[in-house]
Residue, then its C-alpha position, 0 to 999 in steps of 0.5 A: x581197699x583191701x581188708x581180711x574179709x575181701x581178700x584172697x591169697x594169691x601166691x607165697x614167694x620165699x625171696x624179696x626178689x620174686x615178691x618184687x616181680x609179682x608186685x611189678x606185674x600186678x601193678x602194671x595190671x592196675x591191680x590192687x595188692x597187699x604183701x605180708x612179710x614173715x620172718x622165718x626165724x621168729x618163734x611163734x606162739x607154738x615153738x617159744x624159745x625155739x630161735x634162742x635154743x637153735x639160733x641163726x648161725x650160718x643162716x642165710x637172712x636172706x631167705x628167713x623171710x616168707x612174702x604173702x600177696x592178697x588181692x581183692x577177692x574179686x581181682x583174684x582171676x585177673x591177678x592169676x592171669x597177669x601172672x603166667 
């Protein structure tokens, strides 16, 4: 299982498209993974207010979203092979 205290970021992918490749690669390895998704778009604790000023007219929500993948800590070198 992979939890906060054993994991290591292994990339960042801006489309669901490249996230859905390294997840393909990684478990072909037989390597365990956790994605993390983030919108782009939602105000954060430092910027409230900042989507309703702005807005998301003529923004593409396809790329609004930010992928994170972590493996085990120990899996990161493996991970980072599978992926050249």
């Amino acid at each position: 299982m992979i939890s906060i205290f054993n994991r290591s970021e292994l990339t960042v992918c801006g489309t669901l498209e490249q996230s859905r490749k390294v997840s393909a690669a990684l478990e072909q390895a037989g390597i365990e993974y956790h994605v993390a998704s983030r919108s782009r778009t939602s105000p954060s604790v430092f910027a409230a207010g900042s989507r309703e000023r702005s807005g998301t007219f003529g923004q593409s929500m396809a790329d609004s979203w930010t992928y994170t993948i972590y493996v085990k800590r120990d899996d990161l070198e493996r991970a980072r092979a599978c992926l050249r």
